[in-house]
Every structure is written in structure tokens, then in C-alpha cells.
N, C-alpha and C positions, 0 to 999 in steps of 0.2 A: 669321844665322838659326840657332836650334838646332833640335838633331834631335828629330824628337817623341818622346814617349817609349812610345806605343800607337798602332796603327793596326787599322782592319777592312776587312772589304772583307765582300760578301754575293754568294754564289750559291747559285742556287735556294732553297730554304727553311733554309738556313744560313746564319749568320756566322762568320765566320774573324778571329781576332784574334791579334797580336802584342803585346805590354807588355814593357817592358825590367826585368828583373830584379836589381838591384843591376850587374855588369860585365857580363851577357847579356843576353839575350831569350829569352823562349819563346814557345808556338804554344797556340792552345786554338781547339774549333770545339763548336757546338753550333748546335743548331737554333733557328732566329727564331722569339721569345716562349716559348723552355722551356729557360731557363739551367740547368736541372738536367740535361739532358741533355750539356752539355759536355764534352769529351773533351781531355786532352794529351796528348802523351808522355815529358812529364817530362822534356825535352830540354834543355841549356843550350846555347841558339845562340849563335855569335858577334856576329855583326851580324842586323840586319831584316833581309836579304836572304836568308837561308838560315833566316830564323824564318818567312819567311812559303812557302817553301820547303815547310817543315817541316808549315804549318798545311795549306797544299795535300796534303801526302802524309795526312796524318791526312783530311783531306776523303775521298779517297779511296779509303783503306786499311781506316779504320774505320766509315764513313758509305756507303759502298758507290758515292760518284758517278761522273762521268766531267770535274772541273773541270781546268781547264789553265792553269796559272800566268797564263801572259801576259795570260789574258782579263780576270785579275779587276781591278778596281778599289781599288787600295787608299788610305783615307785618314784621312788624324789623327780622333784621337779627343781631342775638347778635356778637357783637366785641369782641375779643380776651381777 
């Protein structure tokens, strides 16, 4: 089975997303139904594990929440 290549997970009135970048991943978070609001940091993760790492620290660094890794739900985002 391959590994997906996007995943999200939502808390509270956000989504939290991973996409594999050519040999990385990065992190992006924005608010549910205002993609303009989304936020990165421009980071190139190694693997999902530390992208989604990465999307929690952005949740609440720049989003101001209280989200905790473990809680969230994280799951493929189907391709085209």
C-alpha cells in the first residue's frame, strides 16, 4: 500500500494539512471555509510525522489554540 501523499485532520474551527512536497512535506493550517486565511512555515519536513508535528506547532503558535498532537485525527486526502 503507498503512502498517501496529503493528509488533514480538523480541530476546532480549523484544518490542519500535510502534502508531500517533491522529497518533503510541509504543514499548512487555516480556518474551515476561509482558505485565505492559511498559514505555513515554509518548513521542508522530512517525513508526515514531523509535518504534522510541524502543522500542530503552527496551530498553536500562530492560531493561538491549545491543540495536542495525539488528539488529532489525521486522514488521507483522496487525489484526483
Amino acid at each position: 500500500m503507498s503512502e498517501a501523499h496529503a493528509s488533514s485532520a480538523k480541530f476546532d474551527d480549523l484544518l490542519l494539512t500535510i502534502a508531500r512536497n517533491g522529497e518533503h512535506w510541509r504543514a499548512r493550517v487555516e480556518e474551515i471555509d476561509d482558505p485565505d486565511s492559511g498559514l505555513s512555515d515554509g518548513t521542508d519536513y522530512a517525513n508526515p510525522g514531523t509535518a504534522k508535528r510541524g502543522a500542530a506547532d503552527i496551530a498553536r503558535e500562530l492560531f493561538g489554540t491549545n491543540v495536542a498532537e495525539e488528539e488529532l485525527d489525521w486522514r488521507p486526502i483522496p487525489s484526483d
